[in-house]
C-alpha beads as a LAMMPS data file, in Angstrom:
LAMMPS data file: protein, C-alpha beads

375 atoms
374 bonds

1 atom types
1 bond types

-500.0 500.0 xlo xhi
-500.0 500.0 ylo yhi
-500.0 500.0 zlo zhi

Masses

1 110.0

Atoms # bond

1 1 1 -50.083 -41.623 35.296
2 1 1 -46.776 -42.942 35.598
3 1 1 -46.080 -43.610 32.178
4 1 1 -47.470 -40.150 31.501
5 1 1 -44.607 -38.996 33.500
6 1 1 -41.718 -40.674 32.605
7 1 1 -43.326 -39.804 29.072
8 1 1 -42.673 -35.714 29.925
9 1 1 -39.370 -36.845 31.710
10 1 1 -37.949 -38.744 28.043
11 1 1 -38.958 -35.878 26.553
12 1 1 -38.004 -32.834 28.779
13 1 1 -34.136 -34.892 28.686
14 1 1 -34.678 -34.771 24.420
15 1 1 -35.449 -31.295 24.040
16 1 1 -32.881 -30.108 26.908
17 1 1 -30.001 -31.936 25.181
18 1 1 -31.086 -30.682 21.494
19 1 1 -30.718 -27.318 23.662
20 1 1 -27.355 -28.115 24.916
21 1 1 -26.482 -29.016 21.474
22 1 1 -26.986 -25.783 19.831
23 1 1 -25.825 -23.635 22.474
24 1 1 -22.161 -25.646 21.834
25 1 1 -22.121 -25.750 17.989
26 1 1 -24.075 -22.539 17.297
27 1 1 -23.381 -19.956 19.524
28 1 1 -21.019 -17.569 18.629
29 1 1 -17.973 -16.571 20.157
30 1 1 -15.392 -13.940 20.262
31 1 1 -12.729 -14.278 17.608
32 1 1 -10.475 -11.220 18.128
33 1 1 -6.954 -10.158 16.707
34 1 1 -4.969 -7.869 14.524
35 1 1 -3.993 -7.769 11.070
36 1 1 -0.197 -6.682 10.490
37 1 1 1.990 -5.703 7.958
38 1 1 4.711 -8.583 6.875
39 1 1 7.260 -6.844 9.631
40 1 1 4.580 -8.078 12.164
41 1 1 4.636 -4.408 14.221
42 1 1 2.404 -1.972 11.677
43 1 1 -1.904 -2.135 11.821
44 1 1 -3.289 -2.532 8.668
45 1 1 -6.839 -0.677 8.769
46 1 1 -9.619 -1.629 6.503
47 1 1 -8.867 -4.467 5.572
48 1 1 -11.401 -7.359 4.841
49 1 1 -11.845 -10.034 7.222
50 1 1 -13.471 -13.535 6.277
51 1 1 -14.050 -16.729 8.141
52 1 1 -15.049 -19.692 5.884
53 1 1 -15.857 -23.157 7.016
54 1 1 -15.820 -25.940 4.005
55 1 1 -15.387 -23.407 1.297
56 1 1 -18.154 -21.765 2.700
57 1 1 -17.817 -17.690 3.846
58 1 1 -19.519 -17.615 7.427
59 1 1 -18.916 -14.603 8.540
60 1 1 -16.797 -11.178 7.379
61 1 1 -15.626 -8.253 9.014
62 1 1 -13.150 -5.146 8.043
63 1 1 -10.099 -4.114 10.306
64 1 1 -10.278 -0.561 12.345
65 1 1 -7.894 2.050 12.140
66 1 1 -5.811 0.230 14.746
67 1 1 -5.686 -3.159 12.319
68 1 1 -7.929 -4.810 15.188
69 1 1 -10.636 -7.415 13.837
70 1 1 -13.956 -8.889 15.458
71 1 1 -15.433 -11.744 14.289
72 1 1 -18.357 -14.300 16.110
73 1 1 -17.947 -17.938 15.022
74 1 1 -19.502 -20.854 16.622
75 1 1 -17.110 -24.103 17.292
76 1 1 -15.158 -25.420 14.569
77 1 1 -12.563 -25.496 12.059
78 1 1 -11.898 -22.052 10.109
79 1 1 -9.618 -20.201 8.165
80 1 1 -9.636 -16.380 8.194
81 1 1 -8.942 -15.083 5.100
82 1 1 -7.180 -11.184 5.133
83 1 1 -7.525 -9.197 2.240
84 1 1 -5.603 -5.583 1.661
85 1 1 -6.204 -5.005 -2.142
86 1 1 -3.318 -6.928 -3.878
87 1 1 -2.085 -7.944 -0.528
88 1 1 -3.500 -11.161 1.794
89 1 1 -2.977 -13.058 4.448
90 1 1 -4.222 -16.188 5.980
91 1 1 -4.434 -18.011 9.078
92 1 1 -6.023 -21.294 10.317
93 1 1 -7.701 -21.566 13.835
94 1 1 -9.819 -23.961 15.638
95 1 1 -12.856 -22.014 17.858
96 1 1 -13.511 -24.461 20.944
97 1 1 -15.467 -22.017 23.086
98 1 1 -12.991 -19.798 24.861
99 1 1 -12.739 -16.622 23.425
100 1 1 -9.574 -16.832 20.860
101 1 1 -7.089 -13.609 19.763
102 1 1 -5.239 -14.536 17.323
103 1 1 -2.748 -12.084 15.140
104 1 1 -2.498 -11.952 11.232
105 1 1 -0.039 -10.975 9.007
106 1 1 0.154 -9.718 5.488
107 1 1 2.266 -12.066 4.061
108 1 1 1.100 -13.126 1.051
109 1 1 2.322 -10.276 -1.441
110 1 1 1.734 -9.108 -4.859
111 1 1 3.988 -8.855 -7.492
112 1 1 6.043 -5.673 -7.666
113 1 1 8.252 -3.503 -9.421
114 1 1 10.597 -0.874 -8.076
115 1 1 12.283 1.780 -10.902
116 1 1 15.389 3.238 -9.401
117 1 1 16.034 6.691 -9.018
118 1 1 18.512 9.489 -8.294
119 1 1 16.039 10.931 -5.757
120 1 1 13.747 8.703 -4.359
121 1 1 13.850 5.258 -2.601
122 1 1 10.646 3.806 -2.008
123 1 1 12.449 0.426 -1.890
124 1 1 13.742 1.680 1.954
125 1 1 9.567 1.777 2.580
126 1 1 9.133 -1.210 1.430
127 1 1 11.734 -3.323 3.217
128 1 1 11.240 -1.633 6.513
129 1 1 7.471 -2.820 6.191
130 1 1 8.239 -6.305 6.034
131 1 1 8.943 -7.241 2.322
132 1 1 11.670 -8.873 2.715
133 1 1 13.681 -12.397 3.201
134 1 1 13.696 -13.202 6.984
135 1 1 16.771 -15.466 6.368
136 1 1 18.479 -14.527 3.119
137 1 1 17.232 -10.328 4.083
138 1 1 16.880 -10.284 0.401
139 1 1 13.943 -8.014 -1.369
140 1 1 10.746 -9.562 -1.453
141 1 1 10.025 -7.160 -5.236
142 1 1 12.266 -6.622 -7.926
143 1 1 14.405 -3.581 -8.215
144 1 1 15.100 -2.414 -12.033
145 1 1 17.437 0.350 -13.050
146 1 1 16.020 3.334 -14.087
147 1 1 18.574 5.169 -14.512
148 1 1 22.120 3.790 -17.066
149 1 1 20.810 2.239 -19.435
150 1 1 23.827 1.942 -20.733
151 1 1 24.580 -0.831 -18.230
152 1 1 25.439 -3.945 -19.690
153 1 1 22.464 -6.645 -19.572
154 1 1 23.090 -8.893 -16.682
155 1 1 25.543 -7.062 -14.966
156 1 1 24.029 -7.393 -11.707
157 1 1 22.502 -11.039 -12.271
158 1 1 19.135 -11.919 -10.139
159 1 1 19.637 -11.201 -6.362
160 1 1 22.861 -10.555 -6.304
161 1 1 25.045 -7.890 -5.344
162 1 1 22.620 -6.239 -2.734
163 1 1 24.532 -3.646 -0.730
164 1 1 23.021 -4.155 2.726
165 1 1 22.963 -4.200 6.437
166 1 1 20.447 -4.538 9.632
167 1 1 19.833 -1.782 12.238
168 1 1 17.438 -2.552 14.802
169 1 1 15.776 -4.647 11.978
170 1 1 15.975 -1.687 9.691
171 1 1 17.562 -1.590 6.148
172 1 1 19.899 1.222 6.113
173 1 1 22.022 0.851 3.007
174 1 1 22.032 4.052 1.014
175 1 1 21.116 2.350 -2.166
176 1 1 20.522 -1.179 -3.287
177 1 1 21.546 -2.400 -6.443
178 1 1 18.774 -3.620 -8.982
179 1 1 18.491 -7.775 -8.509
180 1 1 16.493 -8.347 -12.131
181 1 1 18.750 -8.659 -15.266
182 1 1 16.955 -6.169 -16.904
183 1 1 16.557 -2.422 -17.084
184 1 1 13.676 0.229 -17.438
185 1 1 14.030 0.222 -20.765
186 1 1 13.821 -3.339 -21.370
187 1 1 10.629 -3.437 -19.486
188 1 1 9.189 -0.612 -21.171
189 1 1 9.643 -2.473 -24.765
190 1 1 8.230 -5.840 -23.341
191 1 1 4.357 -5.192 -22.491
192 1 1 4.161 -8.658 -21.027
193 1 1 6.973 -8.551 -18.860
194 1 1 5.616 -5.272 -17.855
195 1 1 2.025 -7.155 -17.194
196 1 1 3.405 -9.727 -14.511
197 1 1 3.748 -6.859 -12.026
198 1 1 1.050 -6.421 -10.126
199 1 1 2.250 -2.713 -8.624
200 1 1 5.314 -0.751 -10.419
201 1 1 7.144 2.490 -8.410
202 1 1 8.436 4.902 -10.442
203 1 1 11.376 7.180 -8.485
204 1 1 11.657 9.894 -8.837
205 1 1 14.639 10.916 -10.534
206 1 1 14.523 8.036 -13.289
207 1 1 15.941 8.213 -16.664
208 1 1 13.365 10.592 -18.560
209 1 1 14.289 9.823 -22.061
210 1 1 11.545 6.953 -22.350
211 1 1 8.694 9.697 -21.663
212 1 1 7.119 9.257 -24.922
213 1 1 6.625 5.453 -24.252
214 1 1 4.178 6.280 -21.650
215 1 1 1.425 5.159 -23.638
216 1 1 2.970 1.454 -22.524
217 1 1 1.983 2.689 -19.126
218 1 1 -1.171 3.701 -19.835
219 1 1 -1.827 0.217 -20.957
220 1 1 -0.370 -1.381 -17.800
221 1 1 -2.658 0.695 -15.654
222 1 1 -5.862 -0.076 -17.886
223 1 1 -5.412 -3.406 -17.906
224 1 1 -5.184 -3.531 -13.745
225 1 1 -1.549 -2.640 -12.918
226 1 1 -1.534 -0.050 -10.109
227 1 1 1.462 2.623 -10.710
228 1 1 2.993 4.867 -8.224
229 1 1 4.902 7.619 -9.232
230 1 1 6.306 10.678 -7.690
231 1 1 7.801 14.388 -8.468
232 1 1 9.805 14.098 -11.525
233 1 1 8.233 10.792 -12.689
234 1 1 5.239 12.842 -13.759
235 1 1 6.396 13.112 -17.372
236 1 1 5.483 9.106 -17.426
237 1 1 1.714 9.946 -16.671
238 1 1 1.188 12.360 -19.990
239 1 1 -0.494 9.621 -21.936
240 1 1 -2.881 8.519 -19.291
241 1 1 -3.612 12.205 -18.147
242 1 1 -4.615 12.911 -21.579
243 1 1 -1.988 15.546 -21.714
244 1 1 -4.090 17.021 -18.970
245 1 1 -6.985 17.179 -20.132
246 1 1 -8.361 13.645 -17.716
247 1 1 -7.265 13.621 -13.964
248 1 1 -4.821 15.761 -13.055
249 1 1 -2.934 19.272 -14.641
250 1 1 0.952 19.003 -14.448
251 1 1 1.922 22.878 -13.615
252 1 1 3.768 24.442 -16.974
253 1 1 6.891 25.354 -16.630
254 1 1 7.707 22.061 -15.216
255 1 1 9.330 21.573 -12.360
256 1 1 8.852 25.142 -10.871
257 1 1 8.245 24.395 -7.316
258 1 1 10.602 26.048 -5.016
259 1 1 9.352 25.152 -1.637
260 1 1 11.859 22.886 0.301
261 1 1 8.801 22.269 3.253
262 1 1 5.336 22.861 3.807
263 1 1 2.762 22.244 6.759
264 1 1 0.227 20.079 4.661
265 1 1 -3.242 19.472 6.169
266 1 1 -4.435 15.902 5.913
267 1 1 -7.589 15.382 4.245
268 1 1 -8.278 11.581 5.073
269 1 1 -9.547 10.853 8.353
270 1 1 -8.148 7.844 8.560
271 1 1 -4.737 8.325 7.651
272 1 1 -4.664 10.823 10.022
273 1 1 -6.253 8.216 12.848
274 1 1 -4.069 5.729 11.484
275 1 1 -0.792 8.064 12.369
276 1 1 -1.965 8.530 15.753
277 1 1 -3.363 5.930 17.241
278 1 1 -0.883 3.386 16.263
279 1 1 2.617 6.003 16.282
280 1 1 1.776 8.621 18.305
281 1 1 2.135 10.935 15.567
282 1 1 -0.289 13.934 16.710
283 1 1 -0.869 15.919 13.907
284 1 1 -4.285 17.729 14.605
285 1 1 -4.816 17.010 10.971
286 1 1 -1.182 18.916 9.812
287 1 1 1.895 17.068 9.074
288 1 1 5.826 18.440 8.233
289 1 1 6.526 17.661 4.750
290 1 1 9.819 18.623 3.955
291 1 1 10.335 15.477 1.288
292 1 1 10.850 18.519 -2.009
293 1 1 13.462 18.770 -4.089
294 1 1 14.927 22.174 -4.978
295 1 1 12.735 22.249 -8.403
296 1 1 9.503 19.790 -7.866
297 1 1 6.860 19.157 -10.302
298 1 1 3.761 20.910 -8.901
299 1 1 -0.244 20.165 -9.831
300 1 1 -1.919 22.554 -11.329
301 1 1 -5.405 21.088 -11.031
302 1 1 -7.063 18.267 -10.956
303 1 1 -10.965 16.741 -11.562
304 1 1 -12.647 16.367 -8.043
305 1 1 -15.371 13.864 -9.537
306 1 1 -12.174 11.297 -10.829
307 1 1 -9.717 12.234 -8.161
308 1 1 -8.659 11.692 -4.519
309 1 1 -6.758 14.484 -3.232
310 1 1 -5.028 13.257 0.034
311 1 1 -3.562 16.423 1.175
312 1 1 -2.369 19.974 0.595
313 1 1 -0.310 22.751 1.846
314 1 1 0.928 26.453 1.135
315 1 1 3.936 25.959 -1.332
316 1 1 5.435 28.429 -3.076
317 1 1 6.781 28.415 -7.203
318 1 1 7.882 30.425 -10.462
319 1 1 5.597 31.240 -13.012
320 1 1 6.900 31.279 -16.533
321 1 1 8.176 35.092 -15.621
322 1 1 10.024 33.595 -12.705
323 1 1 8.056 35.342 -10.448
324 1 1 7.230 33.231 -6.975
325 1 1 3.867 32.892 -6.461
326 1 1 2.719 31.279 -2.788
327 1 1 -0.697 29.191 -2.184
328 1 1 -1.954 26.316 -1.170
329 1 1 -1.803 23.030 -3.968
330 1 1 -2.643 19.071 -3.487
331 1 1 0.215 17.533 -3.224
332 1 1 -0.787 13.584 -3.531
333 1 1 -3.396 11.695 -5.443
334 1 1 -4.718 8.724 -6.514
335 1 1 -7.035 8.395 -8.989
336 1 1 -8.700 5.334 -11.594
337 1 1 -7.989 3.987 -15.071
338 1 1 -9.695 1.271 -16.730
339 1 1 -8.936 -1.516 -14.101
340 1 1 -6.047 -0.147 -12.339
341 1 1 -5.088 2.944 -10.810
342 1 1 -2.378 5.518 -10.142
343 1 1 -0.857 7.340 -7.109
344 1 1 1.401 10.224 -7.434
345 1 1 2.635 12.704 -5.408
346 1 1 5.109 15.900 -5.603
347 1 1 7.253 14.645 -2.438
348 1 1 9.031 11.819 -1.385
349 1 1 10.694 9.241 0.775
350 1 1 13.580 10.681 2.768
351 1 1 16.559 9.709 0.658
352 1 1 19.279 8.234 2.976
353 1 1 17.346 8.357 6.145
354 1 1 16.679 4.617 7.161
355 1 1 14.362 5.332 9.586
356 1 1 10.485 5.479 9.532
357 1 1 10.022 9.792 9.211
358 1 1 6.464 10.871 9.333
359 1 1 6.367 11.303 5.505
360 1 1 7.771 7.473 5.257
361 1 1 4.443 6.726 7.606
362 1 1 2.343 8.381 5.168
363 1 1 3.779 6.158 2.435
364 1 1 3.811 3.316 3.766
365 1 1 -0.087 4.173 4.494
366 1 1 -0.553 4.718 0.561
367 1 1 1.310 1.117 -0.609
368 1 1 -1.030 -0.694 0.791
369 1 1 -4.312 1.346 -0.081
370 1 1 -3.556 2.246 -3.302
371 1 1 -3.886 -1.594 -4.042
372 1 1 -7.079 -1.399 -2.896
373 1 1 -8.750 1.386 -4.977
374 1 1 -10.281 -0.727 -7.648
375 1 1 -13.343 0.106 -9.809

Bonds

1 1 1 2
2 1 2 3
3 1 3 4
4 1 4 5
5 1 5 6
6 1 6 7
7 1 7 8
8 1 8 9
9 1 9 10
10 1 10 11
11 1 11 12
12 1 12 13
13 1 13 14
14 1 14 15
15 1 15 16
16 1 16 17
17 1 17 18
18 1 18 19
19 1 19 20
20 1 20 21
21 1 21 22
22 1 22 23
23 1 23 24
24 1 24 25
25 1 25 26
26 1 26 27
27 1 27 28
28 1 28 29
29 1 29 30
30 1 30 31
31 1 31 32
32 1 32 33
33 1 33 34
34 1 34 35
35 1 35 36
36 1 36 37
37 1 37 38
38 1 38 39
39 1 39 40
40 1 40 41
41 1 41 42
42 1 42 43
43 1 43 44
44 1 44 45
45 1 45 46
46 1 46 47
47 1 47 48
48 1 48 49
49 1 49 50
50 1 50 51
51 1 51 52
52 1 52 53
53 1 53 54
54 1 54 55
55 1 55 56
56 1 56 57
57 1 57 58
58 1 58 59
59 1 59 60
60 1 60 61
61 1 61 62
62 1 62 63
63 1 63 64
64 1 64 65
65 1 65 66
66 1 66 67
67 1 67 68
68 1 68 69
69 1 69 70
70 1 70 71
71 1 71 72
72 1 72 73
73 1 73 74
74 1 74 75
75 1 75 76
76 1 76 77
77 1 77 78
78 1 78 79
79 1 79 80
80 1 80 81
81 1 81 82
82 1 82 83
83 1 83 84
84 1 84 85
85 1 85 86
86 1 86 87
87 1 87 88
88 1 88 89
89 1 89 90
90 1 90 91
91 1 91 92
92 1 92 93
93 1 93 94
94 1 94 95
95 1 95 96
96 1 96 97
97 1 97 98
98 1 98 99
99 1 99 100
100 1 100 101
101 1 101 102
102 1 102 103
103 1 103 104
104 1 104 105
105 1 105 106
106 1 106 107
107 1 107 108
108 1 108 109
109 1 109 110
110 1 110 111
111 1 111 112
112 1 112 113
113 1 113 114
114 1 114 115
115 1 115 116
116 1 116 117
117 1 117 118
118 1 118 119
119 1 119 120
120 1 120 121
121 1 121 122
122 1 122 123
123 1 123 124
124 1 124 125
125 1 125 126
126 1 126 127
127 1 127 128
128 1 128 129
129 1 129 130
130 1 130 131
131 1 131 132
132 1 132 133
133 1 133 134
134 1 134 135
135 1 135 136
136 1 136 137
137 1 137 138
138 1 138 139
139 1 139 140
140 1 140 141
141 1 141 142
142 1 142 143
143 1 143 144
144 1 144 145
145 1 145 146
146 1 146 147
147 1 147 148
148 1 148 149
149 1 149 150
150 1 150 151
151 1 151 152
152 1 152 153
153 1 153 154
154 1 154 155
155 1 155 156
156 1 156 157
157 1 157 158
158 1 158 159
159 1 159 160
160 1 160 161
161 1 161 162
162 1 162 163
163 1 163 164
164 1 164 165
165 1 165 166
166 1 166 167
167 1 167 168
168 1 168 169
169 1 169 170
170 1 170 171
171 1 171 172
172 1 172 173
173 1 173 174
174 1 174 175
175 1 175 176
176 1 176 177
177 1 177 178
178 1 178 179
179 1 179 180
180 1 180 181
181 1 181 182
182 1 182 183
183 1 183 184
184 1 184 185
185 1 185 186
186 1 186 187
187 1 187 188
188 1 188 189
189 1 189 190
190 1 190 191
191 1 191 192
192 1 192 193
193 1 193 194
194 1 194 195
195 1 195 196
196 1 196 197
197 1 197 198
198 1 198 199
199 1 199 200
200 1 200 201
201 1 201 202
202 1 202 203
203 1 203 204
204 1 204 205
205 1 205 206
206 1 206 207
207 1 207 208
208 1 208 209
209 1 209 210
210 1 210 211
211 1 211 212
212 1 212 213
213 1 213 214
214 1 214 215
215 1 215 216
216 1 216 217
217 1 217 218
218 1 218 219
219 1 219 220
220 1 220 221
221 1 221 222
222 1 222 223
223 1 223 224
224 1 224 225
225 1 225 226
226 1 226 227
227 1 227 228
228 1 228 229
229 1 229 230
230 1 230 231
231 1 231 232
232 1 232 233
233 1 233 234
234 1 234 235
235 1 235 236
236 1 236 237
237 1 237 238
238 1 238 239
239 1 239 240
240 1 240 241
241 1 241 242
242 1 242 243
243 1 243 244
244 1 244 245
245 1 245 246
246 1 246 247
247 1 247 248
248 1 248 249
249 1 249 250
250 1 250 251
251 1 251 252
252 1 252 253
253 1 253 254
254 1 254 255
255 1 255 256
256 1 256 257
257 1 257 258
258 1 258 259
259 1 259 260
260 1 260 261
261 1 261 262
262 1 262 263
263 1 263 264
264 1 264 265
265 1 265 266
266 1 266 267
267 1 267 268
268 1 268 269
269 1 269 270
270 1 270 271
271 1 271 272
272 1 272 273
273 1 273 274
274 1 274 275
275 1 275 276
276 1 276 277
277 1 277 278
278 1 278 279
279 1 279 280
280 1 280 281
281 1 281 282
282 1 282 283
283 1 283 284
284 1 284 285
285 1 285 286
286 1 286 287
287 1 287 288
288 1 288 289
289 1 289 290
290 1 290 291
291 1 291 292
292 1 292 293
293 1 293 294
294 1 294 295
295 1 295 296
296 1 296 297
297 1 297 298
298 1 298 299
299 1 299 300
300 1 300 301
301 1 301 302
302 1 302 303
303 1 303 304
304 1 304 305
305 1 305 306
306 1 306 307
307 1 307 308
308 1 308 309
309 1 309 310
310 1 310 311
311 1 311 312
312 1 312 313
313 1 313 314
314 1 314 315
315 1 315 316
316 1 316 317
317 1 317 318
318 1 318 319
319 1 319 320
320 1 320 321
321 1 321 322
322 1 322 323
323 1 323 324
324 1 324 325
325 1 325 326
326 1 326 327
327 1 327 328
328 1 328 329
329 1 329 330
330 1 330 331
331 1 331 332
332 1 332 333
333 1 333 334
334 1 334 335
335 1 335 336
336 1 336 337
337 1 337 338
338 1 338 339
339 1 339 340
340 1 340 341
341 1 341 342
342 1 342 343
343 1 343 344
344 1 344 345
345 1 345 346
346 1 346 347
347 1 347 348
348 1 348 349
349 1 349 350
350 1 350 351
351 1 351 352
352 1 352 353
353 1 353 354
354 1 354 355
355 1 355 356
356 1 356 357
357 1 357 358
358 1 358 359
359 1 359 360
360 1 360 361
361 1 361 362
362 1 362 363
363 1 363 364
364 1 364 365
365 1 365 366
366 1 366 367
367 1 367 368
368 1 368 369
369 1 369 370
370 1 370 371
371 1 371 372
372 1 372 373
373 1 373 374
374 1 374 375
C-alpha cells in the first residue's frame, strides 16, 4: 500500500511539473505597442504585424487606426516584423512573462524619388514625417529637378547645397535644392535608373515638355513602381490612362478648374478615424481643402470597378465656352497597373507653409498607403 502511494505521489509531482512547464513556455502573453512613422509621433494604421521565432512566423496581427498592435506570445526570443507596403520596421524583444509594450518605428524605407515643382512640395511631407538624417538633417529620398533642364549636370553635386533649418523639429525652408546629379530628364531617358525607385512624386508644376515620354512611366508603374502625381502633373499619366479611355478622364479644356477651396467629404472611414483619433481633427466626414491653384486640372470621370475615389467636393470650372459650371467631382485617386500603382490628386501640399495643415495630414495618410495597394 505504501509503495502504491508514493507510486501516485512520483507521479502526481511528474504530471504537475509537465503542467508547470507549459503554463511558463506556452501560455501566451500580452505583447502590446504602437507602430510609428520614422518621426516617432504619427500612428501608422493597418499595418501588418508579425512575431517569428527561428525563422518561424508565430503569430500576426494588423495595427488599428490609432497604430496600436496586440499580439499573444509565449516566453522567448522574437522579432516583430512591421510591414506598411514598401515601408518596414523591426524590433527585437524578449517575452519573460510580464506583459511587455513596446513601440515600433517605420524606419526601414523604400527607395524614393521626389520631381521638383513650381507648385507643389511634397518633399516638406516627407521630411516632417520622419525621412530624414537625425544627425546630418539631410533627406532620407532623392530630390531631382523638374523644372531647368537647362541646368548644368552636377551643379548641385549629391547632398549638397540643401537650403535648410529646424523649427520645433520641423523643416521650414521654402525650397530645397535637388541633392542627385541628375535631372527629370535624365531620368526619364534612363529606364533603369528610373527602376531603382521604389515610389517617384511628381509636383506639380514640373517641366511639361517631356509629356510624350510618359509611356516610360507607364512602364515604371507596370513593372511595380508606385507614382504619385498631382494637378498639373496629369499630362504624365496620358499613356497609362489610355488617353482616357482606362482609369480616370482628365476634364478637356485642361486645366479649367477655378475653385480656390472646397468642403470635400471623405469617403474612407479610416482616413477620416485616422484624422481624429490621433489629431483631433473633427471633420464629421468634411475637410477644408483649399490646396487649388487658380487653373487646376479637374477629373472628368473615372471607372468605379478599377478606381478608388478618396474624396469629393462641390468645385466649380469653365467649359470650353468659358462658362462656370458648379458640382461636385473626386478630387483624389488611386488606382492599379500591372504591379504598381498610381495616386493622383487635383490639390496639393501647402506650398511654403511648414507646418502639418489638415490637407498635409491627408497626404501624409496617402504616402504610406499608396505603397500598400498592390495587386
Amino acid at each position: 500500500m505504501k509503495n502504491i502511494l508514493r507510486l501516485f505521489l512520483i507521479l502526481t509531482l511528474i504530471y504537475s511539473c509537465s503542467d508547470d512547464k507549459t503554463t511558463d513556455d506556452l501560455t501566451g502573453f500580452a505583447i502590446n505597442g504602437r507602430l510609428l512613422a520614422p518621426n516617432g509621433t504619427d500612428p501608422i494604421p493597418n499595418a501588418m504585424v508579425s512575431a517569428r521565432s527561428n525563422n518561424t512566423v508565430v503569430a500576426e496581427s494588423f495595427t488599428d487606426v490609432q497604430g496600436q498592435y496586440a499580439l499573444s506570445l509565449p516566453k522567448g526570443n522574437y522579432e516583430l516584423t512591421f510591414t506598411k507596403g514598401k515601408f518596414s520596421g523591426v524590433l527585437q524583444i524578449d517575452v519573460e512573462g510580464a506583459k511587455t509594450n513596446e513601440d515600433a518605428l517605420l524606419d526601414i524605407l523604400p527607395t524614393i524619388g521626389v520631381v521638383t515643382g513650381h507648385f507643389d512640395h511634397i518633399e516638406h511631407v516627407l521630411l516632417n514625417i520622419g525621412l530624414v538624417d537625425p544627425i546630418t538633417q539631410e533627406p532620407l529620398f532623392d530630390i531631382i529637378e523638374g523644372n531647368n533642364f537647362g541646368r548644368p549636370s552636377g551643379a548641385h553635386g549629391h547632398r549638397e547645397s540643401l537650403h535648410m533649418s529646424q523649427n520645433k523639429g520641423m523643416m521650414d525652408e521654402i525650397l530645397l535644392e535637388p541633392n542627385v546629379d541628375f535631372n527629370f530628364e535624365d531620368l526619364m531617358n534612363d529606364p533603369a535608373l528610373l527602376g531603382s525607385y521604389d515610389i517617384l512624386f511628381l509636383n506639380c508644376g514640373l517641366n511639361e515638355s517631356l509629356e510624350d515620354m510618359g509611356d516610360v512611366l507607364m512602364d515604371y508603374v507596370y513593372n511595380g513602381g508606385i507614382l504619385y502625381a498631382t494637378d498639373w502633373a496629369a499630362g504624365y499619366l496620358n499613356d497609362i490612362t489610355n488617353g482616357g479611355a482606362d482609369y480616370m478622364t482628365f476634364y478637356d479644356p485642361e486645366k479649367s478648374g477655378t475653385s480656390l477651396t472646397t468642403t470635400a467629404t471623405l469617403l474612407d472611414t479610416t482616413l477620416s478615424d485616422w484624422l481624429e483619433l490621433n489629431f483631433d481633427i473633427v471633420l464629421e466626414d468634411t475637410i477644408e481643402i483649399e490646396e487649388f491653384l487658380s487653373s487646376w486640372q479637374v477629373v472628368d470621370s473615372y471607372d468605379t470597378t478599377t478606381t478608388i475615389s478618396w474624396l469629393e467636393g462641390e468645385v466649380s470650372y469653365r467649359d470650353s465656352g468659358n462658362n462656370i459650371i458648379t458640382e461636385t467631382k473626386d478630387l483624389a485617386f488611386t488606382f492599379l497597373h500591372g504591379d504598381g500603382a498610381v495616386f493622383y490628386s487635383s490639390f496639393h501640399t501647402e506650398n511654403y507653409d511648414p507646418e502639418f495643415s489638415d490637407v498635409d495630414r491627408i497626404m501624409e495618410f496617402f504616402v504610406f498607403e499608396m505603397s500598400v495597394i498592390q495587386p
